[in-house]
MIDOSE-1310 file (N, C-alpha, C; in nm, 2 decimals, decimal comma, always signed):
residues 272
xxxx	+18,87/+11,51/+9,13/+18,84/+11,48/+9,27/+18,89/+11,35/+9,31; +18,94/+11,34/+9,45/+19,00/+11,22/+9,49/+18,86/+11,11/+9,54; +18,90/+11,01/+9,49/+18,83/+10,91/+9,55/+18,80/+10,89/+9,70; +18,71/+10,88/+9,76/+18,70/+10,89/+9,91/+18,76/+10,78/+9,96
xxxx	+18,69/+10,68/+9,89/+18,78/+10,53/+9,94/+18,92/+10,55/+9,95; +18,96/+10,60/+9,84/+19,15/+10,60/+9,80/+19,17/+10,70/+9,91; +19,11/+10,78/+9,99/+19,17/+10,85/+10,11/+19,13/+10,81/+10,24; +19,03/+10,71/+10,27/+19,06/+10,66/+10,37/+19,05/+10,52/+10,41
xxxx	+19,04/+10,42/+10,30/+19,12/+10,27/+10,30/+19,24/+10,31/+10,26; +19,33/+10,36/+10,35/+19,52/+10,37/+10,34/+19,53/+10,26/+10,42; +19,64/+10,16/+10,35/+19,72/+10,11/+10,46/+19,83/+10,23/+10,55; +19,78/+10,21/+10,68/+19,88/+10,27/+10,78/+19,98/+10,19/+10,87
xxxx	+20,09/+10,19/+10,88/+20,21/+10,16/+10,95/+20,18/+10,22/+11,07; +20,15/+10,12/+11,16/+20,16/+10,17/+11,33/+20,29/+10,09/+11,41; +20,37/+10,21/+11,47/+20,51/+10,16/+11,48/+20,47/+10,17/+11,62; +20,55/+9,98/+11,65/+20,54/+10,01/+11,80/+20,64/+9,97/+11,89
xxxx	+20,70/+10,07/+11,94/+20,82/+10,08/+12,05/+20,79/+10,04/+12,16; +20,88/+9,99/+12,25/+20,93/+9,99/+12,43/+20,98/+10,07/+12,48; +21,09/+9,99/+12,50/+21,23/+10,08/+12,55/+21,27/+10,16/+12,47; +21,36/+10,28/+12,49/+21,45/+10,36/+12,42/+21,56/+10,38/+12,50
xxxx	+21,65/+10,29/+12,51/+21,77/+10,28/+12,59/+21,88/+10,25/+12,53; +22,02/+10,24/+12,61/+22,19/+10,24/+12,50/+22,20/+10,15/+12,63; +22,11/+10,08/+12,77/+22,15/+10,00/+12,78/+22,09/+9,91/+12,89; +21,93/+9,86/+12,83/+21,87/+9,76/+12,87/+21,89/+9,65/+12,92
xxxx	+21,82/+9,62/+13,01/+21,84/+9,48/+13,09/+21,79/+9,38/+13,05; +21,77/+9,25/+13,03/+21,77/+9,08/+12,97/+21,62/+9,13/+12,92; +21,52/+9,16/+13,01/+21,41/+9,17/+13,01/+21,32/+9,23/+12,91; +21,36/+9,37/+12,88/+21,34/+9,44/+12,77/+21,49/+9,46/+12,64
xxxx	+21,57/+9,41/+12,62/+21,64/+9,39/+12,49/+21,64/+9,35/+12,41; +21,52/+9,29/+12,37/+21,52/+9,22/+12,24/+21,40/+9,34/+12,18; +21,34/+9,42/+12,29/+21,23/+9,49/+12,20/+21,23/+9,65/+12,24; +21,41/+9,69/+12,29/+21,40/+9,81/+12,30/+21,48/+9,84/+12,17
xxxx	+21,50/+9,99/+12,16/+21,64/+10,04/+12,06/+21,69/+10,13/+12,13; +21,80/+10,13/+12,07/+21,95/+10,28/+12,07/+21,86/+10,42/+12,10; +21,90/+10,50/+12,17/+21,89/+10,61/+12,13/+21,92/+10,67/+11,99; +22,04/+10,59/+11,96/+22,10/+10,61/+11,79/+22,02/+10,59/+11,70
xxxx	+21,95/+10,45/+11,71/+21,90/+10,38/+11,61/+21,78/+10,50/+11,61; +21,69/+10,53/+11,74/+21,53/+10,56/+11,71/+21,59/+10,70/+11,64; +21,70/+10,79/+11,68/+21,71/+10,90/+11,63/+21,70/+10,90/+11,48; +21,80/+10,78/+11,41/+21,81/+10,76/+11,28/+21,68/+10,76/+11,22
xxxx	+21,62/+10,65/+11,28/+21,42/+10,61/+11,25/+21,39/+10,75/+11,22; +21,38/+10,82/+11,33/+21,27/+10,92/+11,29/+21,32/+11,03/+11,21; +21,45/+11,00/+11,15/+21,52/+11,12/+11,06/+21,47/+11,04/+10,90; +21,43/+10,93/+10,93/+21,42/+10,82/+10,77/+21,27/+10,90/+10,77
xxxx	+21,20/+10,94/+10,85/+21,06/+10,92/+10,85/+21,00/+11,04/+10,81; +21,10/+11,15/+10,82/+21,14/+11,29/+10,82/+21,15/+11,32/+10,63; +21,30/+11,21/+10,63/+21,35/+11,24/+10,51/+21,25/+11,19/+10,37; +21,20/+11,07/+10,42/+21,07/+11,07/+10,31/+20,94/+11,10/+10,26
xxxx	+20,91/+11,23/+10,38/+20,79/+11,27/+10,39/+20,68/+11,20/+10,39; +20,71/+11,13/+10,52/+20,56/+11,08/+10,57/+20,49/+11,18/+10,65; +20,40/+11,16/+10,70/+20,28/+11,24/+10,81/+20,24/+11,17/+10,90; +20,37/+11,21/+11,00/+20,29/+11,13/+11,14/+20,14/+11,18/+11,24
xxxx	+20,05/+11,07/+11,25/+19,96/+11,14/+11,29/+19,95/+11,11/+11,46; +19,85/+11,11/+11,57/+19,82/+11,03/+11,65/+19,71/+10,92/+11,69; +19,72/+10,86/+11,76/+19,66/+10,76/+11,72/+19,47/+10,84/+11,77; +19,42/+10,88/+11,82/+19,29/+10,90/+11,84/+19,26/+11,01/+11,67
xxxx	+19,39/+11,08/+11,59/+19,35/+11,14/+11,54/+19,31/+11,05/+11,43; +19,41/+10,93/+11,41/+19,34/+10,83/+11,26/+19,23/+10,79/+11,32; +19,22/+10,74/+11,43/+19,08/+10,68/+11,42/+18,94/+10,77/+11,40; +19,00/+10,87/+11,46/+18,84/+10,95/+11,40/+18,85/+10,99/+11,29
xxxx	+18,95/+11,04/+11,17/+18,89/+11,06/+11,06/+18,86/+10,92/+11,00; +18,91/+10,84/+11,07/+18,87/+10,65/+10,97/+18,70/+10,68/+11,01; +18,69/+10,71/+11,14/+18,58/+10,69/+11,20/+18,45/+10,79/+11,14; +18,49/+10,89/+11,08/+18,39/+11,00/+11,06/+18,43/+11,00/+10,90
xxxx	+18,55/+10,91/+10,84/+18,50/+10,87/+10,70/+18,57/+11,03/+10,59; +18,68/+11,10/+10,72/+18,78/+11,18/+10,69/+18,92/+11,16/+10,61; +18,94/+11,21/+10,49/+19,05/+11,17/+10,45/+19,17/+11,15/+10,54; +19,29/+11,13/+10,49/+19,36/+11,08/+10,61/+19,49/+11,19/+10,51
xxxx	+19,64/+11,31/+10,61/+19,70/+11,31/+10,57/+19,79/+11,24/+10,46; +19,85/+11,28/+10,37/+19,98/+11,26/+10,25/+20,05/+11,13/+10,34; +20,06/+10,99/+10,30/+20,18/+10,91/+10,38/+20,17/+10,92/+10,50; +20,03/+10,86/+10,59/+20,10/+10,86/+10,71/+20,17/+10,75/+10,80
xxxx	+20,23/+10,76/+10,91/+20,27/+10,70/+10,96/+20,22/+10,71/+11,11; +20,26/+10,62/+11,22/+20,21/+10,69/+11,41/+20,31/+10,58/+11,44; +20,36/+10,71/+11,51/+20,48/+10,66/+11,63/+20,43/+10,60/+11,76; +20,42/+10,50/+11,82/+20,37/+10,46/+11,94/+20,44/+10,35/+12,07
xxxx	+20,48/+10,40/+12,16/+20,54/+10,34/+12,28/+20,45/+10,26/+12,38; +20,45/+10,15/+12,39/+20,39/+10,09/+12,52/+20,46/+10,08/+12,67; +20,38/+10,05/+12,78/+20,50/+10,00/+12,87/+20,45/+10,16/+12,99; +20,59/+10,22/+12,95/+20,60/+10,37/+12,97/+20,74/+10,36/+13,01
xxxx	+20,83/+10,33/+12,96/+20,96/+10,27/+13,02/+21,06/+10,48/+13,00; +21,14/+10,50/+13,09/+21,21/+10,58/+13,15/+21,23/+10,68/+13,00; +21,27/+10,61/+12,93/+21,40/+10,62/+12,81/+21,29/+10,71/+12,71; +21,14/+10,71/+12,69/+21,07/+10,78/+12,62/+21,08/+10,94/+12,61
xxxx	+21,09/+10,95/+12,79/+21,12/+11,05/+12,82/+21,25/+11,11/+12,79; +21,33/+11,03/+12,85/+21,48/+11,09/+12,84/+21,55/+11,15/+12,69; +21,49/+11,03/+12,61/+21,55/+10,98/+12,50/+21,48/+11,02/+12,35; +21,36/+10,98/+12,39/+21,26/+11,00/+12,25/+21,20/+11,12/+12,24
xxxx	+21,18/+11,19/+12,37/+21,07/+11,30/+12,32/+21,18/+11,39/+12,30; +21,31/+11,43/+12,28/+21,37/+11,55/+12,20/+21,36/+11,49/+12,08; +21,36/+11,39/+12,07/+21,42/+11,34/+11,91/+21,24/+11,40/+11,88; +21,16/+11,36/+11,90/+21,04/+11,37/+11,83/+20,95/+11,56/+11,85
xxxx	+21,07/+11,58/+11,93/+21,02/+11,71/+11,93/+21,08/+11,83/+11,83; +21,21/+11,75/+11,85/+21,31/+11,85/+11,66/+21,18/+11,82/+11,56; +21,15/+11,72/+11,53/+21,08/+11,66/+11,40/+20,94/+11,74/+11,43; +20,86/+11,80/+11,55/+20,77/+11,79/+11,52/+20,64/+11,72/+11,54
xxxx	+20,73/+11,59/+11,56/+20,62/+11,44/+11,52/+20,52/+11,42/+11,69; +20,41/+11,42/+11,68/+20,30/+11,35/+11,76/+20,39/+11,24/+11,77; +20,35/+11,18/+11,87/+20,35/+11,03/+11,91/+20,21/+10,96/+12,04; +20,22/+10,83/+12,07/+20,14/+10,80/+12,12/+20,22/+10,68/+12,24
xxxx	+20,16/+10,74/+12,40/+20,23/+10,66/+12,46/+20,15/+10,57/+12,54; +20,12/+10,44/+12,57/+20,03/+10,38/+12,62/+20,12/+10,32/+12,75; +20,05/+10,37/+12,91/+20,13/+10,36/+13,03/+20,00/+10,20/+13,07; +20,13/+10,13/+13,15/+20,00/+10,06/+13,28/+20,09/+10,13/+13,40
xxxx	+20,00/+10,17/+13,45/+19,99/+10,27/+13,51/+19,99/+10,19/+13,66; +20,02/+10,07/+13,62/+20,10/+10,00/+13,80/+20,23/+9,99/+13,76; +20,28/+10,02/+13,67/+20,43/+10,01/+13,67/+20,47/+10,12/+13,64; +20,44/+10,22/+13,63/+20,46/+10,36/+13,65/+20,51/+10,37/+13,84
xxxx	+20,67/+10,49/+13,81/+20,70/+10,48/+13,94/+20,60/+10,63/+14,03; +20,57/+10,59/+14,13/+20,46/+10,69/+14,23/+20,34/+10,59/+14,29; +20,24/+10,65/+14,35/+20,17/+10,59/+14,43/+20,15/+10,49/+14,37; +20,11/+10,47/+14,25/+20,01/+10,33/+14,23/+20,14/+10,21/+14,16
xxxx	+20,23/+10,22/+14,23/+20,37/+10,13/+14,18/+20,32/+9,96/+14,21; +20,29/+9,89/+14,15/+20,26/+9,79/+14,23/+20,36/+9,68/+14,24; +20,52/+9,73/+14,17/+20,68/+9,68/+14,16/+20,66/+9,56/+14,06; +20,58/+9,57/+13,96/+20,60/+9,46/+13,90/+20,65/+9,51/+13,70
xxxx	+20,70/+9,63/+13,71/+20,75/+9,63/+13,58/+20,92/+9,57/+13,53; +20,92/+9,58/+13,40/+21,05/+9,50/+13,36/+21,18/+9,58/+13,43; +21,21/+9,72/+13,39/+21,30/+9,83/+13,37/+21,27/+9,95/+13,42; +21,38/+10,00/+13,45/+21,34/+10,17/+13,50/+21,20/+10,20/+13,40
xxxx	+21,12/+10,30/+13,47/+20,95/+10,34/+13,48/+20,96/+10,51/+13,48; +20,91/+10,58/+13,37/+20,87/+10,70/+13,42/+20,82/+10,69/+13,52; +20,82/+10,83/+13,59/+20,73/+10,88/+13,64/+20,65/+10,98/+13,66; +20,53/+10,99/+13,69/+20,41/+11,08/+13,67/+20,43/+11,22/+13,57
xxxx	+20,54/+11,31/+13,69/+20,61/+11,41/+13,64/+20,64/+11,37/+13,51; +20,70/+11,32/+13,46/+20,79/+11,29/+13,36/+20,64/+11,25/+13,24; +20,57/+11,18/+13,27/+20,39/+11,17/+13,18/+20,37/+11,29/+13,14; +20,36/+11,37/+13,25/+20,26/+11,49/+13,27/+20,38/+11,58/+13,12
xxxx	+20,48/+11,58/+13,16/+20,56/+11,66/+13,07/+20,56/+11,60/+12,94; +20,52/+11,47/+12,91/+20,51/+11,46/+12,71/+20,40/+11,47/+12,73; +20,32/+11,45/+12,80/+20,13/+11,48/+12,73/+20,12/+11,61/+12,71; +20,20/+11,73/+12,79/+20,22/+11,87/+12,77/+20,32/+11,91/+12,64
xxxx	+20,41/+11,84/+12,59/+20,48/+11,82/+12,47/+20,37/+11,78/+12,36; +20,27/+11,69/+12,38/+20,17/+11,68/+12,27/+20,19/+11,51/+12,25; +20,22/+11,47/+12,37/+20,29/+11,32/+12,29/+20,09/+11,27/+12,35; +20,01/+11,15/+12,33/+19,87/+11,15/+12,30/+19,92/+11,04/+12,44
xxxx	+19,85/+11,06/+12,60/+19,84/+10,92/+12,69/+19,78/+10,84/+12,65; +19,80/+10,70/+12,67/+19,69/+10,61/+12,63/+19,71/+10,50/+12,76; +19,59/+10,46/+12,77/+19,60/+10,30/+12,86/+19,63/+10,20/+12,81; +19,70/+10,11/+12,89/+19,76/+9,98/+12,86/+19,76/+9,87/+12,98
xxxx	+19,64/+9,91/+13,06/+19,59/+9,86/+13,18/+19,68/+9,90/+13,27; +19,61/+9,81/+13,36/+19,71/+9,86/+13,51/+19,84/+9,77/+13,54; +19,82/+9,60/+13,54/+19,92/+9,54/+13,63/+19,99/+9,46/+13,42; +19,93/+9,53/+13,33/+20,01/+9,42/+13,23/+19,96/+9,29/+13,27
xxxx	+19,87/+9,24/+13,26/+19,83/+9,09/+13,21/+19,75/+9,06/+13,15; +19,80/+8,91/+13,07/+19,73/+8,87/+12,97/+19,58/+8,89/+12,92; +19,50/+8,99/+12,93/+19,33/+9,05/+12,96/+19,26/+8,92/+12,91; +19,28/+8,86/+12,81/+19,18/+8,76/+12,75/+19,17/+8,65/+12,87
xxxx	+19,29/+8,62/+12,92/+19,29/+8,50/+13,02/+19,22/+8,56/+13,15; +19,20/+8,64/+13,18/+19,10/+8,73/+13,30/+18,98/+8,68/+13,31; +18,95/+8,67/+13,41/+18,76/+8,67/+13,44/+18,69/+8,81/+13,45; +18,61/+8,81/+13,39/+18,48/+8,95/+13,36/+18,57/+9,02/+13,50
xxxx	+18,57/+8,99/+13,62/+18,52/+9,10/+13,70/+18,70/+9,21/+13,72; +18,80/+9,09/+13,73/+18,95/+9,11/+13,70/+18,96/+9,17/+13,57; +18,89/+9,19/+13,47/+18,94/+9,23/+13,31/+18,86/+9,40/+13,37; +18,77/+9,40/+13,41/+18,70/+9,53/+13,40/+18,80/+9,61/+13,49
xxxx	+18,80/+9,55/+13,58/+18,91/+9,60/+13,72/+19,08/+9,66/+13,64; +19,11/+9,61/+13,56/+19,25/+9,64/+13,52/+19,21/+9,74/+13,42; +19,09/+9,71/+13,32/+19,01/+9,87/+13,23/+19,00/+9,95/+13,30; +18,94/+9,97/+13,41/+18,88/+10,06/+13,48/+18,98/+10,16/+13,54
xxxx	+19,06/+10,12/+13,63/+19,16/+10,15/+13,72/+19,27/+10,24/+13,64; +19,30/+10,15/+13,52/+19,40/+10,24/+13,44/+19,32/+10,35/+13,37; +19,24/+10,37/+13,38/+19,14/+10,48/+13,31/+19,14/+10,59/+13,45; +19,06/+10,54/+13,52/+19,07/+10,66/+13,68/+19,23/+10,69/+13,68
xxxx	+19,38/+10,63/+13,68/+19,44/+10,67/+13,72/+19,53/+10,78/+13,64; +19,48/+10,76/+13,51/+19,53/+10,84/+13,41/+19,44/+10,94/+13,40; +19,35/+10,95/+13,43/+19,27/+11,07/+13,44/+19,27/+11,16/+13,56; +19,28/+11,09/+13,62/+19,32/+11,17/+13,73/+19,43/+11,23/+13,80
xxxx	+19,57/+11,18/+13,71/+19,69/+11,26/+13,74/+19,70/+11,33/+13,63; +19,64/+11,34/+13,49/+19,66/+11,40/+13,41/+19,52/+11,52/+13,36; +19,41/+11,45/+13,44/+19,35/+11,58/+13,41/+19,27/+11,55/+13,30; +19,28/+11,46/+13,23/+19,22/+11,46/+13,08/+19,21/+11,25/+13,05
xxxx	+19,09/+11,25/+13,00/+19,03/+11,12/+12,98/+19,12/+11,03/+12,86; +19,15/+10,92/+12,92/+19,27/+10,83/+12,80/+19,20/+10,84/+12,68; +19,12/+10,86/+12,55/+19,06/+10,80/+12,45/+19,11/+10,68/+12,40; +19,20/+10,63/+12,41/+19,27/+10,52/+12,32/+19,36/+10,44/+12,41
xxxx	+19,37/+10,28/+12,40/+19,41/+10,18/+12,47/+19,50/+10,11/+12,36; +19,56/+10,03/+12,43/+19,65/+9,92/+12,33/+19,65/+9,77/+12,46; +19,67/+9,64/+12,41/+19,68/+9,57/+12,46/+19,79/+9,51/+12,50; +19,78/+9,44/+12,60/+19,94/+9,40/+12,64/+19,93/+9,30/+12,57
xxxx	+20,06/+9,27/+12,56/+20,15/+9,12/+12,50/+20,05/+9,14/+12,33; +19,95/+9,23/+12,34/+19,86/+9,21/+12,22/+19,71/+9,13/+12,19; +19,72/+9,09/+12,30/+19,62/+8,97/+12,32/+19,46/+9,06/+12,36; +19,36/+8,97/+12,25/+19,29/+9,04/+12,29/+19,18/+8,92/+12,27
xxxx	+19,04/+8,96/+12,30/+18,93/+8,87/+12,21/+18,82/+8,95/+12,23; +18,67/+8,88/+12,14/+18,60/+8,94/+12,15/+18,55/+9,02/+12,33; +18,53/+8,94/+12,34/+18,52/+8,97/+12,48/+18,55/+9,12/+12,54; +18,76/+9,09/+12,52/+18,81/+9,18/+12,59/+18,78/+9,32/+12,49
xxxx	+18,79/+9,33/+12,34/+18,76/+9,46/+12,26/+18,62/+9,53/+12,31; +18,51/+9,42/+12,35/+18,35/+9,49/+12,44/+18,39/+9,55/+12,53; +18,48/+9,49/+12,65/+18,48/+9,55/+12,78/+18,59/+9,69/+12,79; +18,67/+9,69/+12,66/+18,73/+9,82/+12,59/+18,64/+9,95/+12,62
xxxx	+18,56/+9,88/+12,48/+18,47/+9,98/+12,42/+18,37/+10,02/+12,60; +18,32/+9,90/+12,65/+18,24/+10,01/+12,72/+18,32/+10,06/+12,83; +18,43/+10,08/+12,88/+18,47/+10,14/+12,96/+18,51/+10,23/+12,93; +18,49/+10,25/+12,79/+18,50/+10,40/+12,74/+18,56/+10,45/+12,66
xxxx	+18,71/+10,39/+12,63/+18,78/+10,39/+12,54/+18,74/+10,40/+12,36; +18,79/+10,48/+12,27/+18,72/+10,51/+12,11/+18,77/+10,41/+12,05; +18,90/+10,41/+12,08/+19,00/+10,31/+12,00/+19,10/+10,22/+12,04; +19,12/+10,11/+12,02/+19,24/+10,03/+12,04/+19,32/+9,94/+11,96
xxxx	+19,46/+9,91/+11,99/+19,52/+9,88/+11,96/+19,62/+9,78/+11,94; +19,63/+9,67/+11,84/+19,64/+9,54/+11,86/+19,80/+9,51/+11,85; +19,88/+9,40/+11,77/+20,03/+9,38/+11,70/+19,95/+9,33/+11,60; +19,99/+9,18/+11,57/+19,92/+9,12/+11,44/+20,06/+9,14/+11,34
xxxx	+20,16/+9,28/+11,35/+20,30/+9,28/+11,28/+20,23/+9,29/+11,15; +20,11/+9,39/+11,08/+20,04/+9,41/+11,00/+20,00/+9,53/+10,95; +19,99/+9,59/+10,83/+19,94/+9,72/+10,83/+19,78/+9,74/+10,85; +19,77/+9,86/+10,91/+19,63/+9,92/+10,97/+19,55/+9,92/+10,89
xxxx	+19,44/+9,94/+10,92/+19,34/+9,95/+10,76/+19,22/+9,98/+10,87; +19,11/+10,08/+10,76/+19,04/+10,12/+10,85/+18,89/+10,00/+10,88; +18,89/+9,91/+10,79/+18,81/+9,76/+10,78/+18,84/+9,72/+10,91; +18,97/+9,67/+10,94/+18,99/+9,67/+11,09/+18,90/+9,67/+11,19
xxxx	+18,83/+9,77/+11,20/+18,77/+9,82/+11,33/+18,86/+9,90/+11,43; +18,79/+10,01/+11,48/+18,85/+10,09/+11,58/+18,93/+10,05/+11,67; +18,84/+9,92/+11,69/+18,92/+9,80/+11,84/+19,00/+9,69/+11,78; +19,04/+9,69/+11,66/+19,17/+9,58/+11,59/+19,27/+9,63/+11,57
xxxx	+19,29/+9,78/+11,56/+19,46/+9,78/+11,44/+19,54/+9,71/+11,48; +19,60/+9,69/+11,36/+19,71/+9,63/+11,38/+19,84/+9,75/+11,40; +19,97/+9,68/+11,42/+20,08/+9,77/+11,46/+20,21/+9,66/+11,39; +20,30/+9,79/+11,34/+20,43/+9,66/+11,36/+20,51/+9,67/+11,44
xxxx	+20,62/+9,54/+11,48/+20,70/+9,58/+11,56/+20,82/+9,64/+11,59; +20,89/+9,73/+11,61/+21,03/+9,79/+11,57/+21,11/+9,74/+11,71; +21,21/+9,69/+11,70/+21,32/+9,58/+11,81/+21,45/+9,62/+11,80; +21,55/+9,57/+11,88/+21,66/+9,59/+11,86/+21,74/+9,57/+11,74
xxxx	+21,71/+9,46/+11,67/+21,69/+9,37/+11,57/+21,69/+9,46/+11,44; +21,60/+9,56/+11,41/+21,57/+9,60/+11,28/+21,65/+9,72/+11,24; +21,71/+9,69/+11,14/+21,81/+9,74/+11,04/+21,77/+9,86/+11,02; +21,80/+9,97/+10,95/+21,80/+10,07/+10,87/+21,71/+10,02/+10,74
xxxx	+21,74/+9,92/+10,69/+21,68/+9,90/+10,54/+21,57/+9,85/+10,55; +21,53/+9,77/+10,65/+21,39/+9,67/+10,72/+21,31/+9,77/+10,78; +21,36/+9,91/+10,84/+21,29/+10,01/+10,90/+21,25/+10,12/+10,82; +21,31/+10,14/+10,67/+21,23/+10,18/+10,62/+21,12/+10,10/+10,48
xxxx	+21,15/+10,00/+10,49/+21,07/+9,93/+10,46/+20,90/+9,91/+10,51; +20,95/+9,88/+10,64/+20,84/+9,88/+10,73/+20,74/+9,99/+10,71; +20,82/+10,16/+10,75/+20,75/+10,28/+10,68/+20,67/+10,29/+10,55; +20,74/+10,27/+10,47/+20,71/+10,22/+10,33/+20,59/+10,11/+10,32
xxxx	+20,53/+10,04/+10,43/+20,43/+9,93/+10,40/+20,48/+9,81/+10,28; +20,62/+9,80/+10,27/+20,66/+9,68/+10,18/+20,70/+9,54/+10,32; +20,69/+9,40/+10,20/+20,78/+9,31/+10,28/+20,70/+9,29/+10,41; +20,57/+9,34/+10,42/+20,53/+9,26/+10,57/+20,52/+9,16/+10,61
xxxx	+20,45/+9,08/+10,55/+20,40/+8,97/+10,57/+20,57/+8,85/+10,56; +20,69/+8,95/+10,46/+20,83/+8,81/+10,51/+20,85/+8,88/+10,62; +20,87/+8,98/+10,66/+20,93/+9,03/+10,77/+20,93/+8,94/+10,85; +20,80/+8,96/+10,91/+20,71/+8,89/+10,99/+20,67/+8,74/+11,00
xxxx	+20,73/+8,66/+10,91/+20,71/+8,55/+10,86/+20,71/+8,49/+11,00; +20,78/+8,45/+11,08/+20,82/+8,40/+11,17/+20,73/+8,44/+11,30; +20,72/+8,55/+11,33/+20,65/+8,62/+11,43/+20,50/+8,56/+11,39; +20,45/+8,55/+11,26/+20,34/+8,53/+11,23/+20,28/+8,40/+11,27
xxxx	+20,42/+8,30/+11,19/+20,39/+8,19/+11,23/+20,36/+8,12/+11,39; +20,41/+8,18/+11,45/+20,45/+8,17/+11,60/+20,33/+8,22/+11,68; +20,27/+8,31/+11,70/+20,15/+8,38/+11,68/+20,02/+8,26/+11,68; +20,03/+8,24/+11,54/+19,89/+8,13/+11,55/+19,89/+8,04/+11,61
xxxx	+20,04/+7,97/+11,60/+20,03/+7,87/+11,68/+19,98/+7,86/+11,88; +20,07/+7,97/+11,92/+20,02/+8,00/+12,06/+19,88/+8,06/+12,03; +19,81/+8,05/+11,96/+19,66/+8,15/+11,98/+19,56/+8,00/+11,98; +19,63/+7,92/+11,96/+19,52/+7,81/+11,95/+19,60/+7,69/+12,07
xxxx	+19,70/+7,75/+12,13/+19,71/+7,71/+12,28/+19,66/+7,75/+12,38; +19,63/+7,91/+12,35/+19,55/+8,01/+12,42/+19,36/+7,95/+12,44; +19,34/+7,93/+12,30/+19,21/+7,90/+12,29/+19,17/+7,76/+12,36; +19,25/+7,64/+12,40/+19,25/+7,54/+12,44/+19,26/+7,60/+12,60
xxxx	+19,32/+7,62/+12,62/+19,31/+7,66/+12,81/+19,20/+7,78/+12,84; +19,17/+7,82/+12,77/+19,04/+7,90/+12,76/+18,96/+7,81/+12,81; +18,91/+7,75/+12,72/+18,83/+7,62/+12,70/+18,82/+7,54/+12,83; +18,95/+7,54/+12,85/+18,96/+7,41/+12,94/+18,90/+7,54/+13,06
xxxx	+18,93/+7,63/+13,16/+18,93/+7,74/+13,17/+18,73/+7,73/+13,22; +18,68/+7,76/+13,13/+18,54/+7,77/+13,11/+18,49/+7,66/+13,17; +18,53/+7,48/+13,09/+18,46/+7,41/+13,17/+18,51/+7,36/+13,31; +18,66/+7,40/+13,34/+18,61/+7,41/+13,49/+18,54/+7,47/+13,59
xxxx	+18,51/+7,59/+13,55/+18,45/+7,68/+13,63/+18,26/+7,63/+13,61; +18,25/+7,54/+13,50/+18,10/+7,50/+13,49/+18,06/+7,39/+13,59; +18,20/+7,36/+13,60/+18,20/+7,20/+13,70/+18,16/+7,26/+13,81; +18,26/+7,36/+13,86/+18,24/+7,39/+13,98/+18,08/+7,48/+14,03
């Protein structure tokens, strides 16, 4: 009999995409890819027999203490940038593979446009057709900003909003969120959880684990940048922590610049 632990303390590789374009603007190029490249990706992902799952579906067997498929892996897009559609969901539809797409849903083109995304924007149509392909919606707020730097009433307003609007062009409730830029804190993971959301979704450029918590995983990053041999590495769960050496380093350091204007943040609003 298998160990229970050994089936669901897996480190999991959560891959996380932008753009999928052949030819992005200043904006998003350092963290889109090729059409070429993602096709290649998901033919390595193919060829080694992993098991891509979606993201609400690991967290409920982590959550209900369910073994977890042979090798898995989850494919995941933030943003909602044009090229998902155009570009990624045949490739992921030959294969088969679930994926997970997290929209803010003010940069999505149609009514609630609020003109502040990087790059060409799906739109609605274009949602409605991978969530019907099987690809999983997720929220990723509404206007994209930093949520931790938000005050209570602005953080709930960007939870909130992106939840009604995805629910109500699509018919069916987000379960699962991811954070912009990544940033989160205790704080903002509470006001997650009680707006309703099961699960969320962090960077960190770390493998997942279900210790974590529902509202931590981590994710790694996949960029313009990453090789054939770094990308299946990544799958593989080797080499994180050099990969990432740099990202990591960089990371702490802005998190305790973060936490300083916080700070500062808090006592002036005590002054006042």
């Amino acid at each position: 009999m298998t160990d229970r632990a050994e089936t669901t303390d897996v480190a999991v590789p959560i891959l996380m995409y932008h753009a999928v374009s052949s030819e992005p603007n200043d904006a998003t190029r350092g963290l889109s890819v090729s059409p070429e490249a993602f096709a290649e990706q998901m033919a390595v992902i193919a060829g080694l027999g992993l098991s891509p799952v979606g993201t609400a579906e690991l967290a409920a067997r982590w959550r209900h203490g369910r073994p977890l498929p042979a090798r898995p892996v989850l494919v995941t897009f933030d943003d909602g940038y044009e090229g998902v559609h155009r570009h990624a969901l045949p490739v992921l539809a030959k294969h088969g593979f679930p994926a997970t797409l997290f929209v803010s849903t003010g940069w999505l083109r149609g009514p609630y446009d609020t003109g502040g995304a990087l790059d060409t924007m799906l739109d609605w149509d274009q949602v409605r057709e991978l969530a019907a392909a099987g690809v999983e919606i997720g929220g990723h707020s509404h206007t994209h900003p930093q949520l931790d730097q938000l005050p209570d009433d602005a953080l709930r307003r960007e939870l909130i909003l992106c939840k009604e609007i995805v629910s109500d062009q699509l018919g069916t409730v987000p379960a699962s969120f991811a954070y912009p830029y990544g940033y989160s804190s205790r704080r903002v993971r509470e006001a997650v959880r009680e707006t309703g959301y099961a699960q969320a979704l962090a960077v960190g450029n770390g493998l997942a684990r279900r210790r974590q918590g529902p509202y931590a995983l981590r994710r790694v990053t996949v960029r313009r940048s990453t090789g054939a041999e770094e990308f299946q590495r990544l799958v593989e769960g080797r080499a994180i922590t050099r990969t990432f050496a740099r990202d990591l380093a960089l990371t702490k350091g802005y998190a305790m610049v973060r936490r300083a204007r916080q700070v500062r943040r808090k006592a002036g609003r005590t002054r006042v």
